[in-house]
N, CA and C of each residue as an Amber inpcrd file, in Angstrom:
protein
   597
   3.8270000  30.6770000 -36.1590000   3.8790000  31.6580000 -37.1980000
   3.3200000  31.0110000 -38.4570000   2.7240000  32.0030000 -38.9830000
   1.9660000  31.3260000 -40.4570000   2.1480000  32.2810000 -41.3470000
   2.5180000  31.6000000 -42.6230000   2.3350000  32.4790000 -44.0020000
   1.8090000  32.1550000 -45.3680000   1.2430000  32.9640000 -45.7790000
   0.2270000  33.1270000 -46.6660000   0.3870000  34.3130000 -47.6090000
   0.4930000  33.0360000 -48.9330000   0.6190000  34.1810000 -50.5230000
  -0.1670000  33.9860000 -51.2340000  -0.9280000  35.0670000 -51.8050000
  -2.1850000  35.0790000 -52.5240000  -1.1800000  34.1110000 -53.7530000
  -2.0530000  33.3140000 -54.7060000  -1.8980000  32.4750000 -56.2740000
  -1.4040000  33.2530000 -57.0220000  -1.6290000  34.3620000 -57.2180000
  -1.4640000  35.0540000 -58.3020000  -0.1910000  36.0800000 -58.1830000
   0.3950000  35.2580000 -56.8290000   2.0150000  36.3820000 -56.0850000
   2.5380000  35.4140000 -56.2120000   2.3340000  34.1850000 -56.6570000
   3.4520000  32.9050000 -55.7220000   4.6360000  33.0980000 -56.7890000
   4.3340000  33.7370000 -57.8170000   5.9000000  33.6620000 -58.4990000
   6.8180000  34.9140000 -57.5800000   6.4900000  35.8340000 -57.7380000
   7.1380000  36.7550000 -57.0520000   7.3460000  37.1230000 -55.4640000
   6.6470000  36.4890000 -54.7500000   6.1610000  36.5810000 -53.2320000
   6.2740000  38.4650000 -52.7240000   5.6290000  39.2520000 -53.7550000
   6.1040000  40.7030000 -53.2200000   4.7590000  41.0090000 -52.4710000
   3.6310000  40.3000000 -52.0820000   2.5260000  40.2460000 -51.0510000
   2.6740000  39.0400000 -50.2340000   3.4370000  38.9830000 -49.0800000
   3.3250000  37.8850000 -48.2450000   2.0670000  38.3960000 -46.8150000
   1.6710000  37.6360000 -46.2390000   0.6570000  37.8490000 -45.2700000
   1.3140000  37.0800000 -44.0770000   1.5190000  37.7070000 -42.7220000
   2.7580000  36.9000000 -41.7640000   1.7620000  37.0050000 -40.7410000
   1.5800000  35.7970000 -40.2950000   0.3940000  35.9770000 -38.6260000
   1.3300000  35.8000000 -38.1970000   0.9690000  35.8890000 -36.3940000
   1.7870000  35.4090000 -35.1440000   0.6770000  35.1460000 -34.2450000
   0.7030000  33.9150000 -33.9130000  -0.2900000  33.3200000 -32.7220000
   0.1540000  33.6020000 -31.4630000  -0.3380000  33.8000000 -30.6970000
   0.7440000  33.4030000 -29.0690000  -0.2360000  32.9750000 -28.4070000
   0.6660000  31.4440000 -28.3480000   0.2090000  30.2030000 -27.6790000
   0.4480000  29.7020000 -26.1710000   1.1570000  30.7180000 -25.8230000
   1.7620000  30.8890000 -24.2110000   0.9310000  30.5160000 -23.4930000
  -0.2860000  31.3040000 -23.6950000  -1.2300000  30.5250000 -22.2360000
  -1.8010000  29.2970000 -22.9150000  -1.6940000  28.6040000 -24.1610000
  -2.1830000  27.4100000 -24.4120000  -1.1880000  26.3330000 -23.6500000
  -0.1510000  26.5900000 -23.9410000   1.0530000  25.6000000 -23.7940000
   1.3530000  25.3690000 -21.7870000   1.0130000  26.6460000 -21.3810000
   0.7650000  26.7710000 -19.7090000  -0.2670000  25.2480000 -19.6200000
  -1.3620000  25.8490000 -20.1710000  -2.5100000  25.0790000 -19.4640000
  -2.3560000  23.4600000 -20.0710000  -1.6540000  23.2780000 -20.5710000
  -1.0480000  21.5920000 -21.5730000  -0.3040000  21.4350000 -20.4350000
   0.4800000  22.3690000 -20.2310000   2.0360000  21.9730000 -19.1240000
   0.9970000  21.5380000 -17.8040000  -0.0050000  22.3400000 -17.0990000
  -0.3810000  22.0010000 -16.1090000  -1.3110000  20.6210000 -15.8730000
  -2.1110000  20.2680000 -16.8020000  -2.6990000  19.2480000 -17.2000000
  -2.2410000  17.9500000 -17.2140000  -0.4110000  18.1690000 -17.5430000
   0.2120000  16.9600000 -17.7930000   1.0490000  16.8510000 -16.3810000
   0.5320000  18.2930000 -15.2640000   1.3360000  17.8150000 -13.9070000
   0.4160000  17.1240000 -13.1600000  -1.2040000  17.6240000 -13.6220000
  -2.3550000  17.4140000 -13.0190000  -2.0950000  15.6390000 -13.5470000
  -1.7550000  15.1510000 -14.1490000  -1.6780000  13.7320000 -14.6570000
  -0.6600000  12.2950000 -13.9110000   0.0500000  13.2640000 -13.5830000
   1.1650000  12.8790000 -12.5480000   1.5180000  13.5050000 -11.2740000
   0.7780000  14.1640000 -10.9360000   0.8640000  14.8790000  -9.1150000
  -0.5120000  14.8170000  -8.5270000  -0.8930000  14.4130000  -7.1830000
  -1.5730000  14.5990000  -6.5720000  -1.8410000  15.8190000  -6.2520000
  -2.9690000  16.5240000  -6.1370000  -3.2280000  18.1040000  -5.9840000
  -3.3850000  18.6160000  -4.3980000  -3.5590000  17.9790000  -3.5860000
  -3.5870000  17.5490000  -2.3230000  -2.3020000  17.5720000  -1.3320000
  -1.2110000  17.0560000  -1.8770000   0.1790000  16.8680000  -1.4300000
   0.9490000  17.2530000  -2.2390000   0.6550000  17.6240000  -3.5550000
   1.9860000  17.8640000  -4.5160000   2.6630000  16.9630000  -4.8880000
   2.6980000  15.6220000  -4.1600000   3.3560000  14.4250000  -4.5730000
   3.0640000  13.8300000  -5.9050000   4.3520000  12.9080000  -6.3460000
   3.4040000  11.7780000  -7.3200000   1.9850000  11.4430000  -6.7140000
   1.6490000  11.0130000  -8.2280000   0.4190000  10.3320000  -8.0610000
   0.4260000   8.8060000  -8.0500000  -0.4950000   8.2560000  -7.9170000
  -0.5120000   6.7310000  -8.0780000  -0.5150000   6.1420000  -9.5390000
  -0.6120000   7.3730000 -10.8670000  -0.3050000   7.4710000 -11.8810000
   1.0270000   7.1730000 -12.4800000   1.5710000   7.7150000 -11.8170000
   2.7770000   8.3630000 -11.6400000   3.7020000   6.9070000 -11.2730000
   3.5180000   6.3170000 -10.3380000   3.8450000   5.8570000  -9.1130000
   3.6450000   4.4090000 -10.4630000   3.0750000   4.0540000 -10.8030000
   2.4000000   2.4820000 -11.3950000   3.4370000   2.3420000 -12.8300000
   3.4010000   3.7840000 -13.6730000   4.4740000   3.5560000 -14.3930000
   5.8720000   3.1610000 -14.0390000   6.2150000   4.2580000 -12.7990000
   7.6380000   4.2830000 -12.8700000   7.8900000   2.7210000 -12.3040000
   7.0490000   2.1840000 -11.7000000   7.3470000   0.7440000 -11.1230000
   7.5650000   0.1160000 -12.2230000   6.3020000  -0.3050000 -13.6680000
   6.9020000  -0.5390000 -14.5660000   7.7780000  -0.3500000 -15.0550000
   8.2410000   0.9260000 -15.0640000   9.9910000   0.8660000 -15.9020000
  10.8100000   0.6460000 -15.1630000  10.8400000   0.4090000 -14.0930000
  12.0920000   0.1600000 -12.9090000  12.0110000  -1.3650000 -13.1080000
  11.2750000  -2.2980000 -13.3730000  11.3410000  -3.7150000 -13.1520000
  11.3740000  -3.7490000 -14.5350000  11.5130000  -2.7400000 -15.9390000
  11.9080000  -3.5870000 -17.3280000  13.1700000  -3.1570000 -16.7640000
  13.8920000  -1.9700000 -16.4830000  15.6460000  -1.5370000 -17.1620000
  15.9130000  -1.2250000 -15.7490000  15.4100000  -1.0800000 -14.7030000
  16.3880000  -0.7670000 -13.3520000  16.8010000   0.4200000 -13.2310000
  17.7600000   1.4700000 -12.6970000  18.3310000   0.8400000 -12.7250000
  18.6880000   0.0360000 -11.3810000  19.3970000  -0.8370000 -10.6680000
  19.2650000  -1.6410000  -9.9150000  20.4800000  -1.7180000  -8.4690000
  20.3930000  -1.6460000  -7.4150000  19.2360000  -2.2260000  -6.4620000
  17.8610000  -1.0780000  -6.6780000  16.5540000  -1.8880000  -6.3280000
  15.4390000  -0.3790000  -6.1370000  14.7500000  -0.9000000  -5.0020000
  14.6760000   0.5800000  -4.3810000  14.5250000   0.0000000  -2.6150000
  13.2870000   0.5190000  -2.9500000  11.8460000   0.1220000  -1.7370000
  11.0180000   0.7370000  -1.9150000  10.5340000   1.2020000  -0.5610000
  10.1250000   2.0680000   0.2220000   9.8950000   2.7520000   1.3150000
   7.8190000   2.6710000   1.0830000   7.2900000   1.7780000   1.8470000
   6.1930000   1.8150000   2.3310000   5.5770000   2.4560000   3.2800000
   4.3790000   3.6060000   2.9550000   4.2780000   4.6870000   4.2560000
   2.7400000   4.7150000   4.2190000   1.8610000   4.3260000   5.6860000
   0.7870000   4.4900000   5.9930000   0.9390000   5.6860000   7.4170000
  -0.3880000   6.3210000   6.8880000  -0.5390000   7.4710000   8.2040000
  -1.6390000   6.9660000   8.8820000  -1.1730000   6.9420000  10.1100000
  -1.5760000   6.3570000  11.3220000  -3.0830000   7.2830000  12.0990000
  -4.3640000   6.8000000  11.8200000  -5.0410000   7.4070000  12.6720000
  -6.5100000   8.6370000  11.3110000  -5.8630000   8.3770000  10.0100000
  -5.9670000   9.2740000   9.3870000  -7.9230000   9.2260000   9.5580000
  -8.3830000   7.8640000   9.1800000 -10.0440000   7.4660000   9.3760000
 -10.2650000   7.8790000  10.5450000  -9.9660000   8.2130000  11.3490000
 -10.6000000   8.1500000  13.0010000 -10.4610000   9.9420000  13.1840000
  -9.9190000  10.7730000  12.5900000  -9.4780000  11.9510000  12.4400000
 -10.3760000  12.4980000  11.2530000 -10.9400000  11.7710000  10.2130000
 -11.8090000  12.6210000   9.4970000 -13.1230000  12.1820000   9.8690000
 -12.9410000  10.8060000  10.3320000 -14.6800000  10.8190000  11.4570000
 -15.2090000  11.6000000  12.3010000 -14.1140000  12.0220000  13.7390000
 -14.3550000  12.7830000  14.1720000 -13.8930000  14.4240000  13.9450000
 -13.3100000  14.5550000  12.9940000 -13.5120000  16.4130000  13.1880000
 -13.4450000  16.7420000  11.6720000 -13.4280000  16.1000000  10.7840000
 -14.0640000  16.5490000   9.6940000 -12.9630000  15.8710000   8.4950000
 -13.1870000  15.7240000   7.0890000 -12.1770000  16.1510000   5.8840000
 -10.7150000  17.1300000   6.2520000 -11.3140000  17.9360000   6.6830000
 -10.7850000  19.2890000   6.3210000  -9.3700000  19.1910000   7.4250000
  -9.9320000  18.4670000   8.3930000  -8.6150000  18.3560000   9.1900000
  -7.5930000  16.7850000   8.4670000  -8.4960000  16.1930000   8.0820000
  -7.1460000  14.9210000   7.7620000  -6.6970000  15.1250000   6.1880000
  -7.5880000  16.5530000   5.6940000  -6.8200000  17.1120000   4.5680000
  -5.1570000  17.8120000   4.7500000  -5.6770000  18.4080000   6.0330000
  -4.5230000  19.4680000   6.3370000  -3.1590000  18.1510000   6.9970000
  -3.7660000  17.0490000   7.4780000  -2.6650000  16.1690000   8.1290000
  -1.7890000  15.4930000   6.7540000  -2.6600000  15.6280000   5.6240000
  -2.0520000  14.8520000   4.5240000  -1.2630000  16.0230000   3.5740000
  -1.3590000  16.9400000   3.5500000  -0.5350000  17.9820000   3.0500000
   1.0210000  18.1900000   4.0460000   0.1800000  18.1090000   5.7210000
   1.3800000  18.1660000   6.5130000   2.5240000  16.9640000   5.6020000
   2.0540000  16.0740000   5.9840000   3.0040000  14.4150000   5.1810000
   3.3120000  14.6010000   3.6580000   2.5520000  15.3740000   2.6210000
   3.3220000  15.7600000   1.7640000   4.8660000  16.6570000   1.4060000
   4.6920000  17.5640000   2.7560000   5.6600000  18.1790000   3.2080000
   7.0850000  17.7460000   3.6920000   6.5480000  17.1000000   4.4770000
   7.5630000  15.9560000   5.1120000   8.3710000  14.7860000   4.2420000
   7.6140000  14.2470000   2.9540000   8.3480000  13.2440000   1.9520000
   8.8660000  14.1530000   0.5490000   8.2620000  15.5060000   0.6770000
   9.0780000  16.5830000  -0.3660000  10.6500000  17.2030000   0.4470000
  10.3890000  16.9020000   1.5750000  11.6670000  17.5930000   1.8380000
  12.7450000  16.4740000   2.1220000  12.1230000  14.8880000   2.6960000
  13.0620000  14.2120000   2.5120000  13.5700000  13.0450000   1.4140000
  13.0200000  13.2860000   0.3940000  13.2720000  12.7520000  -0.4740000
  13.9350000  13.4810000  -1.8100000  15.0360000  12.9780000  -2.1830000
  15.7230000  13.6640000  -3.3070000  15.9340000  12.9030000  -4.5790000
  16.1610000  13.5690000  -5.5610000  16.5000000  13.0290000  -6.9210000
  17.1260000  12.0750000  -7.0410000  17.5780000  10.8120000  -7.0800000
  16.0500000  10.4690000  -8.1650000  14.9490000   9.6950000  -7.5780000
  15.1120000   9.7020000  -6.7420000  14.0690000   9.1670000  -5.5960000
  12.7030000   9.5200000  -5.6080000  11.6280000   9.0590000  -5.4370000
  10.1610000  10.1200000  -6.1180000   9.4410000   9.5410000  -4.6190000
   9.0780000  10.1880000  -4.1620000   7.5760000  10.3700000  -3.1450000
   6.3000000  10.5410000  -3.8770000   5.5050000   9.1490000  -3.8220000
   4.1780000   9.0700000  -4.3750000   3.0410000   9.0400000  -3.4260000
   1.7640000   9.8880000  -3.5740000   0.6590000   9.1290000  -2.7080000
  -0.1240000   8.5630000  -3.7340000  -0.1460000   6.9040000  -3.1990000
  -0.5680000   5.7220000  -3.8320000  -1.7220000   5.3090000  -3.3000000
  -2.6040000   6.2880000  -2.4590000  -4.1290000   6.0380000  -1.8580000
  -4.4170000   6.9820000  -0.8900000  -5.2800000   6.8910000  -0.2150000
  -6.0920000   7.5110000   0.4330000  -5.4160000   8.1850000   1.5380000
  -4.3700000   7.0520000   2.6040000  -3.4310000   7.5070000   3.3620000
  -2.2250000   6.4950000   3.3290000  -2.1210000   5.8900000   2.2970000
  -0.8160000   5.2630000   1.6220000   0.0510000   6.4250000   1.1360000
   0.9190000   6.1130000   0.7990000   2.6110000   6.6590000   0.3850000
   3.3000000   5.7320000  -0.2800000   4.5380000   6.1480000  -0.7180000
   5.2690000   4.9870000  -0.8320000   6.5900000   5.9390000  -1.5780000
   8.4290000   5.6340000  -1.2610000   8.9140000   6.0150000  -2.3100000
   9.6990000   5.0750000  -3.2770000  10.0460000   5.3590000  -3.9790000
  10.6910000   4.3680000  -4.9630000  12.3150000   4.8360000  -5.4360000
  12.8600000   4.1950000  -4.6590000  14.7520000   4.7000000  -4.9400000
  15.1370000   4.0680000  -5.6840000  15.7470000   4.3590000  -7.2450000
  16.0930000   3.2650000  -7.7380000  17.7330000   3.6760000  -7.4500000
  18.7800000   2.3580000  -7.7440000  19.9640000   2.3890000  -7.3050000
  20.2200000   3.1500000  -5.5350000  19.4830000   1.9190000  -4.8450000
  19.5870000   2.2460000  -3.2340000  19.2350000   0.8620000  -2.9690000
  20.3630000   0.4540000  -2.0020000  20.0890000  -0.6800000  -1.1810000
  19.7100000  -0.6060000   0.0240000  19.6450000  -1.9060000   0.7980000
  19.2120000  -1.7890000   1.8930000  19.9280000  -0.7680000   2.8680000
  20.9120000  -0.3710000   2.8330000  21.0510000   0.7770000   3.9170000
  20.6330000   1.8820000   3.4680000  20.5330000   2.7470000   2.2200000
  19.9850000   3.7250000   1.4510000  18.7280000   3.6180000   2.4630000
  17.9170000   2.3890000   2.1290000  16.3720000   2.9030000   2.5270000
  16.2700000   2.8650000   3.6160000  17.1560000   2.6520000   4.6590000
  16.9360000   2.7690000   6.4530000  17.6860000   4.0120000   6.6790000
  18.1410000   4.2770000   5.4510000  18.6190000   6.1490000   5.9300000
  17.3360000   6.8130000   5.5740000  16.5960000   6.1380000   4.6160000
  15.4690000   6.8590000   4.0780000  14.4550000   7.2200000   5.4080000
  14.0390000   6.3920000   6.1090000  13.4640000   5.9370000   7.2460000
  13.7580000   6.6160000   7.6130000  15.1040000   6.5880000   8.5000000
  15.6710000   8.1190000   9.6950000  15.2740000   9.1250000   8.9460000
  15.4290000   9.5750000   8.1480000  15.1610000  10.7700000   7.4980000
  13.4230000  11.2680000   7.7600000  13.0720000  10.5310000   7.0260000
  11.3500000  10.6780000   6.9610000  10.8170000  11.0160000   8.7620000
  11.5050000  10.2400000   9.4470000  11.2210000   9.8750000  11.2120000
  11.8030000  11.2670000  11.3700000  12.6200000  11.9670000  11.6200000
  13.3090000  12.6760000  11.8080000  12.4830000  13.7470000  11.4440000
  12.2370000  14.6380000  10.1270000  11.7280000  15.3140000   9.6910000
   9.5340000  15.6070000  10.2080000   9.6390000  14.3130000  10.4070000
   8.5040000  13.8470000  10.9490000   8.4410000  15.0000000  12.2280000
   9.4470000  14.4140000  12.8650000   9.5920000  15.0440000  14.4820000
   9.1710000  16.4030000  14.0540000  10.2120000  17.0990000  13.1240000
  10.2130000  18.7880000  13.3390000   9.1180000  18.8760000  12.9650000
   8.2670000  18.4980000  12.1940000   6.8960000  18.8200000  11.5220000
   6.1720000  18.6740000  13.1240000   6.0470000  17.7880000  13.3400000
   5.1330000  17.7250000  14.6620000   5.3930000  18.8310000  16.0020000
   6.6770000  19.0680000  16.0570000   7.0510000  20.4940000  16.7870000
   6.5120000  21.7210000  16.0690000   6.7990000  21.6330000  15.1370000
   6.7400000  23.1860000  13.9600000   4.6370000  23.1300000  15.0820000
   3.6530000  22.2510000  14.2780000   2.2680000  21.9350000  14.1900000
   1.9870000  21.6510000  15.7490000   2.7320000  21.7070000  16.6090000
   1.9150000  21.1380000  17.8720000   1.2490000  22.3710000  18.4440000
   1.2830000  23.1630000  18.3870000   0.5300000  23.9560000  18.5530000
  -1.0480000  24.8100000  18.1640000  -0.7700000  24.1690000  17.1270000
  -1.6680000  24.5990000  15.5600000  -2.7330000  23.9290000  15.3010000
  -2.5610000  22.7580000  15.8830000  -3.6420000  21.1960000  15.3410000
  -4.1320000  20.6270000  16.1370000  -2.7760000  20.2940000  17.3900000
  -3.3970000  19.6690000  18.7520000  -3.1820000  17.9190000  17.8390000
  -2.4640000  17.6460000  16.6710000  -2.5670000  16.1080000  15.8360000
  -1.3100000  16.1040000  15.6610000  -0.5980000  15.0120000  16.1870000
   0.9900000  14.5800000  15.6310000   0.6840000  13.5700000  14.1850000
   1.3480000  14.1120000  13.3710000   1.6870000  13.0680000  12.4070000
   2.1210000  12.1500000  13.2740000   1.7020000  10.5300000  12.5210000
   2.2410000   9.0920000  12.6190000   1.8030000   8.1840000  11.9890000
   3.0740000   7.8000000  11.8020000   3.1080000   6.8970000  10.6360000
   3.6930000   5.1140000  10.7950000   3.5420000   4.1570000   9.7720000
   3.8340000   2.7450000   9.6760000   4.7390000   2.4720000   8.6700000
   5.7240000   2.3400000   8.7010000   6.9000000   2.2010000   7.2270000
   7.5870000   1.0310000   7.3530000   7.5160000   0.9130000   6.2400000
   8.2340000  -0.7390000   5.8490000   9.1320000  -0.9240000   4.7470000
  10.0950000  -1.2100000   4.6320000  11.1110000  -1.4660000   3.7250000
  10.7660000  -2.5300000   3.0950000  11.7990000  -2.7920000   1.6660000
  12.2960000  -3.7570000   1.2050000  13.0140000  -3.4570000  -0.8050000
  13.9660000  -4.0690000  -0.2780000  14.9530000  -3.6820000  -1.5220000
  14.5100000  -5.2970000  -2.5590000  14.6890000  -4.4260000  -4.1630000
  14.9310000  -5.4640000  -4.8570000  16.2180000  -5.3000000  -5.8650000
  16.8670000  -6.3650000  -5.4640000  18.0170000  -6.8780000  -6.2540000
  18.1770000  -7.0840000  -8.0490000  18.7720000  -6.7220000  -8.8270000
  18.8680000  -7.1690000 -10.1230000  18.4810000  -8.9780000 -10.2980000
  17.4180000  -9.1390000 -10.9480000  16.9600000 -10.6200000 -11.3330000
  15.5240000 -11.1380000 -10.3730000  15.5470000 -10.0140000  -9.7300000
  14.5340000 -10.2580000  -8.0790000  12.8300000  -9.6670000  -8.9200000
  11.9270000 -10.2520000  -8.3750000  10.7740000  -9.2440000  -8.6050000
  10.0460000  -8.1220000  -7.8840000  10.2420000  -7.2030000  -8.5230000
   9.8880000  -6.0080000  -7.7610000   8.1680000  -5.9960000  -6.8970000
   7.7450000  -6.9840000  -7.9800000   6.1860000  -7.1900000  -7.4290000
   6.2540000  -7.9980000  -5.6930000   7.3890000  -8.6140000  -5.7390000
   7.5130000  -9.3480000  -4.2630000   7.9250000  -8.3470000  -3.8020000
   8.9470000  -7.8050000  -3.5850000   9.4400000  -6.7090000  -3.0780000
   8.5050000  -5.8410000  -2.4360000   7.6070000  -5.6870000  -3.3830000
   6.5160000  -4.4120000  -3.5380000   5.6680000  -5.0390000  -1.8660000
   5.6890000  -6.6810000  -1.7930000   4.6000000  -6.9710000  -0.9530000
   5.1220000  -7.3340000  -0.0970000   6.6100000  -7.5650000   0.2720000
   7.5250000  -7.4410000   1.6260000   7.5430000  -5.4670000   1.9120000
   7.2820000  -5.1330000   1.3410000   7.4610000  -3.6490000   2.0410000
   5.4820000  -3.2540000   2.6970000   5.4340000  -3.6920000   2.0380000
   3.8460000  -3.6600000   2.5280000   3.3170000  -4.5470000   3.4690000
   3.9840000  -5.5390000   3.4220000   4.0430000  -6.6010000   5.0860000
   4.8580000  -6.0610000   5.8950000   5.7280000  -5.1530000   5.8630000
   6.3120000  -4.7640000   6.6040000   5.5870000  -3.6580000   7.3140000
   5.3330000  -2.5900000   6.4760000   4.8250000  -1.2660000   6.7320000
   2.9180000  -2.0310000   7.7920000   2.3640000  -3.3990000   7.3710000
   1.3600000  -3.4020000   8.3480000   1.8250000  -3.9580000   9.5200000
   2.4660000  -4.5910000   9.6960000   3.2900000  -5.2460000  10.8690000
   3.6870000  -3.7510000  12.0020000   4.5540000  -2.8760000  11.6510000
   4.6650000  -1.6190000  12.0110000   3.4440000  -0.9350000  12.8200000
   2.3430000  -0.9300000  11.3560000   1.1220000  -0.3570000  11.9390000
   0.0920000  -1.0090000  13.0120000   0.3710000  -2.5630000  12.7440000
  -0.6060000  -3.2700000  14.1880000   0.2300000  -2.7810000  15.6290000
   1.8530000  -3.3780000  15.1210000   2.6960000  -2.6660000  16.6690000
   2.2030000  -1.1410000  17.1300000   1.8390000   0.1290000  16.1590000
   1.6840000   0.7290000  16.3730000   0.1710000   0.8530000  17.6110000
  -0.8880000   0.2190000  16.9450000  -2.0460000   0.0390000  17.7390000
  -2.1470000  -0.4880000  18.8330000  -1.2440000  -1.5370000  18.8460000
  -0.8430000  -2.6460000  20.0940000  -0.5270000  -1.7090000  21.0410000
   0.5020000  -0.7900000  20.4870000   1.4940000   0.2230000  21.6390000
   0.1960000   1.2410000  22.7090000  -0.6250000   1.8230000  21.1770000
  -1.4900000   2.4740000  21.6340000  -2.5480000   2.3630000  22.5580000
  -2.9060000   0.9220000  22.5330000  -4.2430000   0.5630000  23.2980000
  -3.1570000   0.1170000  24.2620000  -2.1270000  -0.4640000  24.7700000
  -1.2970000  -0.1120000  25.9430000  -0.9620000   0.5880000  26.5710000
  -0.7890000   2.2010000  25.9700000  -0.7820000   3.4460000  26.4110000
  -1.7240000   3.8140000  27.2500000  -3.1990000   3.5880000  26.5990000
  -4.4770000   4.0350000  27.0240000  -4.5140000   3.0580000  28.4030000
  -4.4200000   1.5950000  28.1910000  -4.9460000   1.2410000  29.3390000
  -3.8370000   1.5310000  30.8100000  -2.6450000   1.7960000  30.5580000
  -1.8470000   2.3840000  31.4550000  -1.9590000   3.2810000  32.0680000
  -2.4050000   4.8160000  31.3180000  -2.6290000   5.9180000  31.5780000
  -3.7250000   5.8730000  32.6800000
């Protein structure tokens, strides 16, 4: 709102002039800009924006234990080689689905790359994040029932834990969950090219 008195009223104000702006769709498109800044558009998830701060503020003030859940999708390059973008688009929205429904406040589900993940629990220890796990595995399943029909592609995935303690560095932490989550993913390949040569 704005107002405006001619000089020659300002003693008396008996001519005031009263605008009204409406800024509604300005303040929309600010609001969306600043989700576009922190969400991936793809999954709806954090972003890796998103994801880099909150690590910073979790390793200045905590609060503390902060577990971190490491998540690679299994297969995702070999799936947009052969049948296009468009399908390992739709597999990565599937997995956005899947870490929006099992992850809760204050817990945040980020995609931190291409077919990286990751969540960040702060005040969760090590059993917190192996419930996190069942959860994600679990939910996993119904997604792949709900889609087996639809895609002919199971989600699968490589996850790796690791909690950090008050006084601990989250940056180690950060790279025990990520040694973990590839360890997972070679077993995963190992399993696979065992499968194949069995079959």
């Amino acid at each position: 709102m704005q107002f405006a008195v001619q000089e020659d009223r300002l003693d008396s104000w008996d001519l005031v002039l009263v605008s009204l702006v409406d800024i509604t769709a300005r303040k929309k498109a600010e609001a969306y800009l600043e989700y576009l800044g922190k969400h991936d558009v793809l999954t709806q998830l954090c972003n890796r924006t998103f994801y880099t701060e909150e690590l910073n503020r979790l390793a200045r003030k905590g609060p503390w234990p902060v577990s971190i859940v490491a998540i690679d999708l299994n297969g995702l390059k070999q799936l947009n080689d052969q049948e296009g973008h468009a399908a390992g688009d739709t597999m990565l929205r599937r997995m956005g689905e899947v870490l929006d429904k099992a992850v809760d406040t204050p817990s945040w589900p980020a995609r931190i790359g291409g077919d990286e993940f990751a969540v960040l629990m702060p005040q969760t220890d090590e059993r917190g994040a192996e419930a996190m796990r069942e959860r994600i595995l679990a939910l996993l399943e119904l997604n792949n029932q709900f889609h087996a029909g639809q895609s002919g592609h199971a989600l699968s995935l490589a996850i790796g834990l690791a909690t950090c303690h008050v006084g601990d560095s989250l940056e180690a932490a950060l790279q025990r969950a990520d040694r973990a989550m590839y360890a997972d993913k070679a077993q995963h390949y190992k399993d696979s090219a065992h499968e194949r040569r069995g079959a």
